[in-house]
LOZA-286399 format. One line per field, with one value per residue: residue number from 1; residue in three letters; x, y, z of N, C-alpha, C, CB in turn. Coordinates in pm, 1 decimal. Each point is the difference from the previous one (the first is absolute). Last residue first. Glycine has a CB too. Example, Ala and Ser with C-alpha at 12.3 -4.5 7.8 and 13.67 -1.06 7.14 Angstrom:
// LOZA-286399
n	(2  1)
res	(Ser  Ala)
n.px	(1285.0  -89.4)
n.py	(-225.0  -509.2)
n.pz	(708.0  207.5)
ca.px	(82.0  -89.0)
ca.py	(119.0  119.0)
ca.pz	(6.0  0.0)
c.px	(-77.0  90.0)
c.py	(109.0  120.0)
c.pz	(73.0  0.0)
cb.px	(118.4  -189.2)
cb.py	(-62.8  -117.3)
cb.pz	(-214.5  124.6)
This chain:
// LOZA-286399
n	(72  71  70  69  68  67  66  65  64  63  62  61  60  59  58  57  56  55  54  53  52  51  50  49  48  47  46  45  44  43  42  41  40  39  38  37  36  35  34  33  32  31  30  29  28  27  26  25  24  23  22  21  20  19  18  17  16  15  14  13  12  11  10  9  8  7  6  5  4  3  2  1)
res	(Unk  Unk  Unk  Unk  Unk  Unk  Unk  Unk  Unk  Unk  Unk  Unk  Unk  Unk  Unk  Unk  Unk  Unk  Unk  Unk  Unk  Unk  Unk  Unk  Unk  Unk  Unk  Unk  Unk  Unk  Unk  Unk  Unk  Unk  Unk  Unk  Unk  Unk  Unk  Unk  Unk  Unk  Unk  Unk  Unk  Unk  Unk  Unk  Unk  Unk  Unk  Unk  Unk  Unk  Unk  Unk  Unk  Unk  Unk  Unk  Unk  Unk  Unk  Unk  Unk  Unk  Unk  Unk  Unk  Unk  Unk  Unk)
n.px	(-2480.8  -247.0  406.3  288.0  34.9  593.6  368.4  273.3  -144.1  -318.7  326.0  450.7  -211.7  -100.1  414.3  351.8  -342.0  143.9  606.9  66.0  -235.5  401.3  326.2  -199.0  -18.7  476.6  40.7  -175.9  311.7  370.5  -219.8  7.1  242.9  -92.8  224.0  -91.1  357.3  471.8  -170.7  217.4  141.3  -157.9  -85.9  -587.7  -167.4  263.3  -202.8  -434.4  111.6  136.6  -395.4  -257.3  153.0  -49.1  -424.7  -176.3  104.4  -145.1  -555.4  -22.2  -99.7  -342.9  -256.1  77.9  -143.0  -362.8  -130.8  97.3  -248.8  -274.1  47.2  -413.6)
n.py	(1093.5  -135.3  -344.9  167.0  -163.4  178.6  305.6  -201.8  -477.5  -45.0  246.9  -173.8  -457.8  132.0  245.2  -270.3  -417.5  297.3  102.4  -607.9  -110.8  460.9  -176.5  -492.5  201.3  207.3  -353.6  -395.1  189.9  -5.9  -540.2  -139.3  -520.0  -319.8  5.1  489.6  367.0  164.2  457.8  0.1  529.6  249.0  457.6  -68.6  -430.0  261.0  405.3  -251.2  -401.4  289.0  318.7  -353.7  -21.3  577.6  42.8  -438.7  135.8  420.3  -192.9  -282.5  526.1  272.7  -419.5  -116.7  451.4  -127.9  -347.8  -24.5  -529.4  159.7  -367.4  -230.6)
n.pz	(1239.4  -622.1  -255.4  -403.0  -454.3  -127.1  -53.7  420.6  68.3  -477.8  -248.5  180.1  -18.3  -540.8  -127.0  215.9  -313.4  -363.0  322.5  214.0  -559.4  -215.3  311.7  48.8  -563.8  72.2  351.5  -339.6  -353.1  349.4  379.6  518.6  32.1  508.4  458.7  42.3  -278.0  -145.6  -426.5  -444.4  -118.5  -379.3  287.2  -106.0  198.3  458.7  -5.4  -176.7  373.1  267.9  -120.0  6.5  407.7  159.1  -36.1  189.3  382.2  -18.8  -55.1  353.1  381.9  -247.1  18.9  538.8  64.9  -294.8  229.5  531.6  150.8  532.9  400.7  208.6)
ca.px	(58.8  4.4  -124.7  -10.0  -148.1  -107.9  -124.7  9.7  33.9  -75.2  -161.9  13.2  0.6  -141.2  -124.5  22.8  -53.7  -175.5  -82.3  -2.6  -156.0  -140.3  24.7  -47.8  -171.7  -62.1  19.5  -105.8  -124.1  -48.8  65.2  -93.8  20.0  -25.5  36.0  -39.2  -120.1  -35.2  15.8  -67.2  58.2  -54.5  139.3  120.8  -33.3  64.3  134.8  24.9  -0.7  92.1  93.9  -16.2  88.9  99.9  90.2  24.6  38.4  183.0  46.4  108.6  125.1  122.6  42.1  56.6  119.4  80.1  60.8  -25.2  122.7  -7.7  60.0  96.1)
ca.py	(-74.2  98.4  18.9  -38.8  32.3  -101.3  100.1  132.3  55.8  -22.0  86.4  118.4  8.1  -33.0  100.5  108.0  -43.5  45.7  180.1  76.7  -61.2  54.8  177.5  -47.8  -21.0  98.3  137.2  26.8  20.4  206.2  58.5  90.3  107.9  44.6  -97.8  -119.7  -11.0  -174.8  2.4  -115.1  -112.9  -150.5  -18.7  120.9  -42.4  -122.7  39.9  93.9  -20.5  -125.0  72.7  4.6  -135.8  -52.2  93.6  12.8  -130.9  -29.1  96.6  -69.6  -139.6  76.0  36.2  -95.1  11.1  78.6  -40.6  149.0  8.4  22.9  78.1  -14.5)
ca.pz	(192.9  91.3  80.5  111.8  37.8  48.2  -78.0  3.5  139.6  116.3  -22.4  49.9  144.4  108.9  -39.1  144.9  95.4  -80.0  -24.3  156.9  107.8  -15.3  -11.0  130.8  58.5  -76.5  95.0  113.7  -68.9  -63.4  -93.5  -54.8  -118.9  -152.5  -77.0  57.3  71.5  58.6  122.9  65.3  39.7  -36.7  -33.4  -81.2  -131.3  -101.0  19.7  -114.5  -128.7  -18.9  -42.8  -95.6  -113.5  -25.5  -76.7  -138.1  -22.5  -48.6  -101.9  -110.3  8.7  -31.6  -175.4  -42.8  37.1  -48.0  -155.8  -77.5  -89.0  -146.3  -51.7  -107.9)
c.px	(-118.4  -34.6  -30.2  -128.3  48.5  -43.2  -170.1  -133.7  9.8  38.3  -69.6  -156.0  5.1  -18.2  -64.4  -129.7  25.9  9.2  -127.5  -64.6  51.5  -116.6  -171.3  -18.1  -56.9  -180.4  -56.5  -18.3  -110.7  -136.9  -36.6  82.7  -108.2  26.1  -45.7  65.4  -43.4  -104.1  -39.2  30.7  -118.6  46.5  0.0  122.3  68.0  -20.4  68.7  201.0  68.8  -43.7  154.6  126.1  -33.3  78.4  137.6  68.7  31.5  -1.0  125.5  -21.1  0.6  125.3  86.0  29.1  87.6  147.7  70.8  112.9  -32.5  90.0  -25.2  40.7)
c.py	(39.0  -66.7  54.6  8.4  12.8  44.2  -60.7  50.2  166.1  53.0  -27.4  79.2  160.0  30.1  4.8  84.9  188.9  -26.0  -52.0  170.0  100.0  -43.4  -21.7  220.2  -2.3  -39.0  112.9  146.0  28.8  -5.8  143.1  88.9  57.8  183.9  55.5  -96.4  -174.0  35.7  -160.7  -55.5  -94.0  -132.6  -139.4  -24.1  128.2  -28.9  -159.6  27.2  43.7  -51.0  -93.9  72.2  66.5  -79.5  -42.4  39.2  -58.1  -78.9  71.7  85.0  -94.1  -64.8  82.0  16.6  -132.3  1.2  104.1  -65.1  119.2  13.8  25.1  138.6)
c.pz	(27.6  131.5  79.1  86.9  147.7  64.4  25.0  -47.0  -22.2  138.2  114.2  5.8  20.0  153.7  94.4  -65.2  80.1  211.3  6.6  -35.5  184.3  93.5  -54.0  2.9  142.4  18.3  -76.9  39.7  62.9  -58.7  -1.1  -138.4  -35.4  -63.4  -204.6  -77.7  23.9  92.9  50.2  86.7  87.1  106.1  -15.0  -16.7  -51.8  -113.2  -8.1  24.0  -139.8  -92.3  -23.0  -85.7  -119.3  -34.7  -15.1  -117.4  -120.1  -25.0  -4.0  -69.9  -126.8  25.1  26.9  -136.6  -47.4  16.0  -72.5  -110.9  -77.8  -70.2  -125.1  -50.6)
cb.px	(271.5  -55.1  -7.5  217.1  -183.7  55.7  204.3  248.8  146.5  -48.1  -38.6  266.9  126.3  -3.6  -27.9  325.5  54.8  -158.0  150.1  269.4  -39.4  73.9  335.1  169.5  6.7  249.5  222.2  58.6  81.0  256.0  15.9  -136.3  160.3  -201.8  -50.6  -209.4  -72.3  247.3  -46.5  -48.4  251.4  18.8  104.7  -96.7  -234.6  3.9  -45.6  -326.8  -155.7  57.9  -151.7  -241.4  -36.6  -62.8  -133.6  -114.7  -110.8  123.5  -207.2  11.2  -37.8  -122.7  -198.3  -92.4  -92.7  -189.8  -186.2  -62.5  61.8  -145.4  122.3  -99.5)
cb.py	(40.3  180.4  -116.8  43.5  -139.4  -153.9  54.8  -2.1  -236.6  -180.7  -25.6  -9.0  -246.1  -180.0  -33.6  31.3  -355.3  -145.7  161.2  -158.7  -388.8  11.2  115.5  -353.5  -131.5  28.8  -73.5  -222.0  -122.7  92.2  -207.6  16.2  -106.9  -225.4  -204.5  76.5  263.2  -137.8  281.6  -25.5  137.6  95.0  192.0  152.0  -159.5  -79.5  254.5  149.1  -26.8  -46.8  211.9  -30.4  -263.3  84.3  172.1  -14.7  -7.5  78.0  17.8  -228.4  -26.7  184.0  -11.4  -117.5  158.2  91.6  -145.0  252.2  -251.4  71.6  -45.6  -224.5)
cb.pz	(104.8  -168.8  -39.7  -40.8  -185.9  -18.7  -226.4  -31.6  83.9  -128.6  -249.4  -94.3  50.9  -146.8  -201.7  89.8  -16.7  -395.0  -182.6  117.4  -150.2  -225.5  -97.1  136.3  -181.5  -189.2  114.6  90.7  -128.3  -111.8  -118.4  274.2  -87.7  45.2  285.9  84.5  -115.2  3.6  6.8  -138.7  -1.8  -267.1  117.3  82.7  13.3  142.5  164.9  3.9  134.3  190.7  128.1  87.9  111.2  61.3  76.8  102.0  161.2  95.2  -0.5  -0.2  268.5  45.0  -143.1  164.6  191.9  15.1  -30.4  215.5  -17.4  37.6  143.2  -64.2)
């Protein structure tokens, strides 16, 4: 079985993060509500969805850049 390198998977969602978080914040700024699966993400949502995607890119960024590594 193949070893999963987690790191390299935090660094990948941590843009990831970074950038919704950043849409977010750019919609809920100019107040527009975006359609999703049949229903409405309001500016409001989008201001809480902005915050929970920054805390997560925190987390993921620490774990794919600063997190404990192990020795080979």
């Amino acid at each position: 079985m193949k070893n999963i390198k987690w790191r390299e998977i935090f660094k990948f969602l941590s843009g990831a993060f970074f950038v919704t978080a950043g849409a977010s914040w750019y919609f809920a700024w100019y107040k527009v509500d975006l359609p999703f699966m049949g229903t409405t993400m309001t500016h409001e949502f989008l201001v809480f969805r902005g915050f929970l995607h920054f805390i997560l890119f925190l987390v993921t960024f620490y774990f794919g850049f600063f997190g404990k590594r192990k020795n080979s």
